[in-house]
Each structure stands twice: as structure tokens, then as C-alpha cells.
N, C-alpha and C positions, 0 to 999 in steps of 0.2 A: 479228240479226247473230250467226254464229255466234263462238265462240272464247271464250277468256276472259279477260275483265279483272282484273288485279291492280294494286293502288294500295301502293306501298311506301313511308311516311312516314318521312324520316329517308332519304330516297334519295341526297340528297349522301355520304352514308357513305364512305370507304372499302373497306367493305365489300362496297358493291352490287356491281362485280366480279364477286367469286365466287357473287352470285344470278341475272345475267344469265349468265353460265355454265354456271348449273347449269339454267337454263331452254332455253337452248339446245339445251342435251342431251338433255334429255327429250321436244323440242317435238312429236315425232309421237303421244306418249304424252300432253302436255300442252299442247295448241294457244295459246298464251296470244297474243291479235288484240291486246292493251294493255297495255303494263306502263309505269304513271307513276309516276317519281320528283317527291316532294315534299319539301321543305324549307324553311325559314325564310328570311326574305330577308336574313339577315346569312350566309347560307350561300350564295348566290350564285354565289359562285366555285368553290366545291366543286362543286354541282349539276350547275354549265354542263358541267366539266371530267366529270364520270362519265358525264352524259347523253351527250357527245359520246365518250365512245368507248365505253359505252353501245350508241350507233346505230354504231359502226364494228361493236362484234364480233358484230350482229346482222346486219348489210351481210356480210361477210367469210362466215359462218355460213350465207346464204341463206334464213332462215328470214322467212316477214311477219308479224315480230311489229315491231308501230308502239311506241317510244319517245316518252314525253311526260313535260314538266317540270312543275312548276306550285310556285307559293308558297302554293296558297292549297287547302286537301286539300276544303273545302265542295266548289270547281270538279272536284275528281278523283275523292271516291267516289260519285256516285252510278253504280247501276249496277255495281259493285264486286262480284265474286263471292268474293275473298280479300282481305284489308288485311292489311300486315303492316309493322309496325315495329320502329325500330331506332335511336329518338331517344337522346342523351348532351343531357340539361339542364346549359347552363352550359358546355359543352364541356369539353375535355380540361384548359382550366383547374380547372374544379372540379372534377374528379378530382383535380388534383394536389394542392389544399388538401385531400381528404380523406386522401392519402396522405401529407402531410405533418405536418398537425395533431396528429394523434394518435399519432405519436413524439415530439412534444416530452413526453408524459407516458408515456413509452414502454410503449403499447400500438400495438399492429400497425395501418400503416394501410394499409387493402386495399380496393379498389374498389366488392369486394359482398361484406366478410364486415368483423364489427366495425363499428367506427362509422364507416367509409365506406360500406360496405353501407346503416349506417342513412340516410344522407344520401342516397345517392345516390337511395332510396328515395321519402325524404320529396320529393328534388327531383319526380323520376318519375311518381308516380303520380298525382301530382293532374292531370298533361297526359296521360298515357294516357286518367284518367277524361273529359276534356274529349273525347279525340279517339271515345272510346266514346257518347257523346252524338250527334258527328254520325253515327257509323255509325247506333245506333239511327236516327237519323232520316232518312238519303241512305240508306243501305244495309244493310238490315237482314236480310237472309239471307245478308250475307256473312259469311263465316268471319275472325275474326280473331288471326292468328300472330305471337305478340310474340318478339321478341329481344331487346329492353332488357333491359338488365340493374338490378336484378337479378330474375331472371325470375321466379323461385318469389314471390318476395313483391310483383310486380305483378302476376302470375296470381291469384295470395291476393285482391290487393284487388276488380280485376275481379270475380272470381267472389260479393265477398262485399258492392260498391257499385254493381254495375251489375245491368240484365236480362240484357246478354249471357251466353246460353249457347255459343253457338260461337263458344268462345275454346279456345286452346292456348298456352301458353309452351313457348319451346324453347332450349336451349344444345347444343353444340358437347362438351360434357365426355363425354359418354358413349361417341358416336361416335368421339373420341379414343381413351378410355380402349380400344375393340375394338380399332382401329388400333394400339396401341400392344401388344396380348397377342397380337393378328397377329405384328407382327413381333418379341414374342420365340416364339414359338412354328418361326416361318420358312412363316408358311403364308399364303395368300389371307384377307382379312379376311372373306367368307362365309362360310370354312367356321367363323366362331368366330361364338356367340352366349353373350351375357352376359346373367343375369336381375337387373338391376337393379330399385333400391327406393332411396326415401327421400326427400329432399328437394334443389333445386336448389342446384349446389354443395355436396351435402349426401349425394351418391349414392353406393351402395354397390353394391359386384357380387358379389350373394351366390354364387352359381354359375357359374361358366364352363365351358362345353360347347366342344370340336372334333368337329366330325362327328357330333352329339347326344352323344357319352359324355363324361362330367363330367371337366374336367383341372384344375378348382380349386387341390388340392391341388401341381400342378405348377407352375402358374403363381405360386402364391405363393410358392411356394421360389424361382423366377427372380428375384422383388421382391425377396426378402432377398439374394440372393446378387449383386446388385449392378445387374441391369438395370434400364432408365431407365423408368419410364411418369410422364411429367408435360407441361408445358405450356409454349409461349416466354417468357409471365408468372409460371411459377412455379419458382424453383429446386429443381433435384433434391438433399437434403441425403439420400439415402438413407434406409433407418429402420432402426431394429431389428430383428436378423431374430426374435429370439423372441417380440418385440411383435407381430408379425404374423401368423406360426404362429398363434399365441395366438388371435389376432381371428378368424381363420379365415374371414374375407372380405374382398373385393378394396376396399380406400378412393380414393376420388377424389383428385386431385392438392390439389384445394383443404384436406383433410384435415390438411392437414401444416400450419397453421393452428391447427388444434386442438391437433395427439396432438403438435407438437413448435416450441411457441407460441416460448420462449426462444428457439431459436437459429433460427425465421425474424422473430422481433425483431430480434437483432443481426445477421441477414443486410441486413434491410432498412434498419437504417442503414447499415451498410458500405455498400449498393449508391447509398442517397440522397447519401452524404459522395463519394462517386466518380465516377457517373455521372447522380445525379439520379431522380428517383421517375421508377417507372414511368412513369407520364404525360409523365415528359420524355423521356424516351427515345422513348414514342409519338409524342411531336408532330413529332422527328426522321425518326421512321421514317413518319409521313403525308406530312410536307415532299416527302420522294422520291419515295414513292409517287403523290403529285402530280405532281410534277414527271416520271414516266415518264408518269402517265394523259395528262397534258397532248401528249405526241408526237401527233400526226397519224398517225404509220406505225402505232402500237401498237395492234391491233385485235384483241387477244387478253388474260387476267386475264394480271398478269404475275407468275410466279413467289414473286419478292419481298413479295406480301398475306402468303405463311404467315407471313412474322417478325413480320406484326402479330398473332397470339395466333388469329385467324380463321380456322385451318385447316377445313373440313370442313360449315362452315356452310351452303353449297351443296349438298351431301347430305342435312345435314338438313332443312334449310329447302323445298326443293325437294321429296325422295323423301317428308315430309309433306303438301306441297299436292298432290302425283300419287294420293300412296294414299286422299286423302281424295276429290278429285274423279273416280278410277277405282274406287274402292269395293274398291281391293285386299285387304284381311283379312290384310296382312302385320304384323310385329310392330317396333312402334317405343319407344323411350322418351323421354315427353314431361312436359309439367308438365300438369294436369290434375287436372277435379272427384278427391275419393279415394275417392266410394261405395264406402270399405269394404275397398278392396283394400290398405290398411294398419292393422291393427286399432292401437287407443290413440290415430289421428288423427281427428278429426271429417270426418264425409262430405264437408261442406259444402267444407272444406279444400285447399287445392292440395297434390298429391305429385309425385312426379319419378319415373315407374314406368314400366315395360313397358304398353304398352296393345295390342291391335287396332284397327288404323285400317280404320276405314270411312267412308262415305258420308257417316253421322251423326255420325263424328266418333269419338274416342280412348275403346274400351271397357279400363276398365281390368281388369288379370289379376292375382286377388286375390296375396294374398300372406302375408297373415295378421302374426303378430307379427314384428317385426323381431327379430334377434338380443339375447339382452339385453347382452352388452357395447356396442352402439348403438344400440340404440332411446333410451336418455336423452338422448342425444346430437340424435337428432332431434328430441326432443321439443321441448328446451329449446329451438334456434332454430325450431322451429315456433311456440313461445310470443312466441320474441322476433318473428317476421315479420307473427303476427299482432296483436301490439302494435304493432310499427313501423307497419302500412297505418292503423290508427287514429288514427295521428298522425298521418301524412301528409293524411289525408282530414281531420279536424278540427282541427287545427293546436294543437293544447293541448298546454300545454309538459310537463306532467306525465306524461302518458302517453311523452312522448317522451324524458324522464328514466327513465321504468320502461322501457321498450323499451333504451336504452344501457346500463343495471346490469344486467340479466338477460342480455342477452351475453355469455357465456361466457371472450369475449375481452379484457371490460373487469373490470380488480379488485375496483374497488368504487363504491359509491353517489357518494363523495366525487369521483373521479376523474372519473365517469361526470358528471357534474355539469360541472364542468370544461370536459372536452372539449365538450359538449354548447352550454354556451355561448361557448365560444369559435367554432364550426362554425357553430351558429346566426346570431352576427353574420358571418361569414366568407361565407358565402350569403344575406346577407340578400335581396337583388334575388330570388333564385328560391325562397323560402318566403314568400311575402305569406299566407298561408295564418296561420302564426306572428305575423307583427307587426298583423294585424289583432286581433289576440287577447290578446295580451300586453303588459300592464300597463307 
């Protein structure tokens, strides 16, 4: 049979939308004969509701690519030439206990940086690793493109508790971050290319090119002088314009985390005491989003996905499965093995860097030292991501106290402590990993 099958875990998503969109688009480029959404059977009513218009905007579209559901991914991947997921353990509830816990001792609570990151981690990866098992064993020349977040340190643990070598993690932040120097710039997002480095959530754009000549330098003045580049999840407080001179490279929205922790602390209560964590505000903005997917007439992504934080995902997600199965040698930035192409990181390592996509998958394009005003900066959540997959994977409480202090984000040992047990009983149901182990 010709075409190709892809198996997307986490299909009830909100998200899938903008993947069966972006499949769409490409379909003469990328014949896809199967695309199954899977999910959990407490997800049900999600599933039903994307699958079926799902198969509307694939009806409307003309294209024969066959929609399939399934609870059960054993029944979906075999046969499987891409798997790609997009699972939230514990749902948007346990987002929001990450986003709330860790203000009562006010440190930041964020979904994938700080000790929500750490959580959402530990929840994470030990069900990636499960879903990595069946592939090894249904599908094992498939390629597998993660989206959970948080992706750098589920790429980490992959690459460092699994065989799988054809894995990729990927986020949406880079592809932002172009879009966003497009339109200050006032030009088509092709003509700009950005040489990103570092780690997820973690990215930097050391160089920015229009038309291959370097306009770094211009575009950093536009940051300081008041244009916006960030994200629906993360408020613009602007920065410093000398701070940024200064750095002399382009920082990710997530950034503003680190270089300006206080006042997105007291953002983040203000916005909890007002309108509620993030995560409530998402469940609000799913609710609808539901409730459009649910129409009968609606046979197109509707608009309204960008307010979910989800913009562009389609592009990435997609323009990576085309270049990998057309062997394009175009240039992407993914999460991926680092052989090297960031010195002070270990090979072995996942980074968040410029690669060539081929056939065989994301070569990456060295890169050599990072700048030294940030390369510390990566290092340390590199320290911390690969202490946190360690905990995740052996559920020992000690590592997962050293992974919460060494974050940058959290004060001290004491605090870290704290928080650490409080989150722990907080998720007990989805860390059995922990309570088998702890006394």
C-alpha cells in the first residue's frame, strides 16, 4: 500500500487542528493514506469531537487521506512510518497545580521552566518511555516527533533510556520567534533566517540574516525600542534596552523567566488573583474551542486555536515530517542528538539548534561555544533537565530535590524542599514511580 501512515498519540488535543491542516497542505508533497488519532478513554469526548471534524476538513479539502481513532495506540502503530505526540499527563488540571503551588512560596509557577517544568517532566516521561517500548516493538523504523512539553528534557531522556535513534523533539518557539522579526522587520517570513542555538525554551538567536546579510544588530534595537516578540502565554514586560545591546543576541520569550524573574513573579500573581493561572484560562479557551469543533458546518482549523499559545505548530510539525520523508536538506531548528554542535554540552545530550533535515534525520550545524554571557545559563538548566529525566525515570526522591535546587528559578535547598513535597503529594495518582520508592 502506498502513502503514509502517521499515528499521533494525544490526538484528542486541541491541537490536532492545526496538524490535520498542515497535512492537508502539503498532501501532494506528503501523501499521508492514514493519519490515527489516539487517546485515552477518559478523553473520549475530545477525540470523537477532533476526529469528526478531523474527517470534515479532510472531506471539504478532497484529499484521501482515511481518519482513524483508537484508544488503544498497540492497535495504531504497527506499520507506523512517523508517531508523533502531544500527551498533557494529568490534564490541564495538573498544570494548574503546577502553576499554582509554587507561588504560595513565591517562586514562578510555569508549565516547563521552574518546578512546573520539573513536574510536568517527571509526570511525562515515564509514558513517553512506555509509548517508546511499543514503537521499539510495532514500529520500529518509525520516526518519532515529540511535542509534549517539556520537550528538551523528554528528547534528553529518550535519547539517554531508550534505543530510539529516530526521535526529534520540537516546539513552536523558534518558528514564532522568525515570525515575530518578520513582522518587525515588515517583510515575508522567508526572506529572514535566524541561526539559533541552545536549549528548549532555552533558544537563542545568535544571528539574524534578511536576504542572507546580518541585521542582528537592527533588530535588537527594534526589541529595545519597544516592539513586541513574545507569546499568548507569556506577557510582554519589555526589557532593558542596554541589557540587551549588551547581550548582543536575540532571547526567546521564555527568557523573561530568567533575565526578569521579580516582576514576572508579581505578574503572575496579579494575573492568578484576577483571572486565574494560566491553565484556567486554557480550560476556558478549550471549552470554546470545543464547542466550535463540535459544529457540523465547521470543516476548516478555526481561527481562534492561535489564542491557545499553538500558533505555527502546523509548520513545524509538518515542514519536519515533509523534509524528513522528501530528504529535502532544508534547514530547520529542532531538539536533537548535540554531536558536538554545541561545545561544553555532552554529544550524547539533547540541544535546540539549527539542523539539516534529511532522510536520516536532523544533521546538526555546529556551532561551537555559545556566547559566554549565556552559555552558563544553558548549562545550568542543562544540568538541571538532565537531573530531572533521572528522576523521572527512577523515581528517587533525592535526585528530584537536586534537580528543584539547582534551578535557577528556585532560591534555595530549603524552599526547593518544600515545594518539592508539597507537588509530590499534589500528583500523587501520576508519579507511582515515587511512592513505590519512598519510605
Amino acid at each position: 500500500m502506498t502513502g503514509i501512515k502517521v499515528v499521533t498519540i494525544g490526538g484528542g488535543s486541541s491541537y490536532t487542528p492545526e496538524l490535520v491542516e498542515g497535512f492537508i497542505k502539503r498532501y501532494n508533497e506528503l501523501p499521508i493514506r492514514e493519519l490515527w488519532l489516539v487517546d485515552i478513554p477518559e478523553g473520549q469526548d475530545k477525540l470523537e469531537t477532533v476526529g469528526a471534524l478531523a474527517k470534515r476538513m479532510v472531506k471539504k479539502a478532497g484529499v484521501p487521506m482515511e481518519i482513524k481513532l483508537s484508544y488503544d495506540r498497540k492497535e495504531a502503530l504497527p506499520g507506523a512510518d512517523f508517531v508523533t505526540t502531544q500527551i498533557r499527563v494529568g490534564l490541564l488540571e495538573a498544570r494548574a497545580k503546577d502553576e499554582k503551588i509554587p507561588l504560595k512560596y513565591d517562586v514562578i509557577g510555569q508549565e516547563t521552566n521552574g518546578p512546573g517544568g520539573l513536574f510536568k517532566g517527571l509526570r511525562t516521561i515515564p509514558v513517553i518511555l512506555d509509548i517508546c517500548k511499543d514503537i521499539e516493538a510495532l514500529c520500529p523504523d518509525a520516526w518519532l516527533i515529540n511535542f509534549s512539553n517539556p520537550a528538551g528534557m523528554v528528547t534528553e531522556a529518550v535519547l539517554r533510556y531508550t534505543d530510539i535513534k529516530k526521535t526529534v523533539g520540537l516546539c513552536n518557539v523558534p518558528i514564532g520567534m522568525r515570525m515575530s522579526v518578520a513582522e518587525m522587520l515588515e517583510v515575508e517570513p522567508d526572506r529572514v533566517h535566524i541561526d539559533f542555538a541552545g536549549l528548549n525554551h532555552m533558544v537563542f538567536g545568535l544571528r539574524v540574516y534578511l536576504d542572507g546579510e546580518e541585521v542582528t544588530s537592527q533588530v535588537l534595537d527594534k526589541l529595545t525600542s519597544g516592539e513586541s516578540m513574545t507569546m499568548k502565554n507569556i506577557v510582554d514586560l519589555g526589557w532593558e534596552p542596554e541589557f540587551i545591546r549588551a547581550l548582543k543576541v536575540l532571547p526567546c520569550p521564555y527568557h523573561r523567566y530568567y533575565y526578569q524573574t521579580d516582576k514576572m513573579l508579581n505578574q503572575e500573581k496579579k494575573e492568578a488573583n484576577e483571572a486565574g493561572s494560566r491553565a484556567e484560562v486554557v480550560q476556558q479557551l478549550e471549552k470554546e474551542l470545543f464547542e466550535l469543533y463540535s459544529d457540523p458546518e465547521l470543516a476548516i482549523k478555526p481561527p481562534q486555536l492561535e489564542e491557545r499559545g499553538g500558533a505555527y505548530y502546523s509548520d513545524a510539525a509538518c515542514s519536519l515530517i515533509d523534509s524528513i520523508y522528501n530528504n529535502r536538506g532544508d534547514i530547520q531548528p529542532v531538539n536533537t542528538r548535540n554531536n558536538g554542535a554545541i561545545s561544553g554540552i555532552p554529544a550524547e545530550s539533547a540541544v535546540e539548534v539549527n539542523c539539516v533535515i534529511t532522510k536520516d534525520g536532523p544533521k546538526p550545524i555546529q556551532v561551537g561555544e555559545l556566547p559566554v554571557p549565556v552559555q552558563g545559563l544553558v548549562q545550568q538548566i542543562k544540568s538541571f533537565e538532565r537531573t530531572a529525566a533521572e528522576a523521572a525515570v527512577t523515581g528517587d526522591y533525592r535526585t528530584a530535590l537536586l534537580a528543584m535546587t539547582i534551578n535557577p528559578l528556585v532560591p534555595s535547598d530549603t524552599v526547593a524542599k518544600q515545594i518539592l513535597d508539597e507537588m509530590l503529594e499534589a500528583h500523587k495518582a501520576h508519579l507511582p514511580q515515587f511512592f513505590e520508592t519512598v519510605v
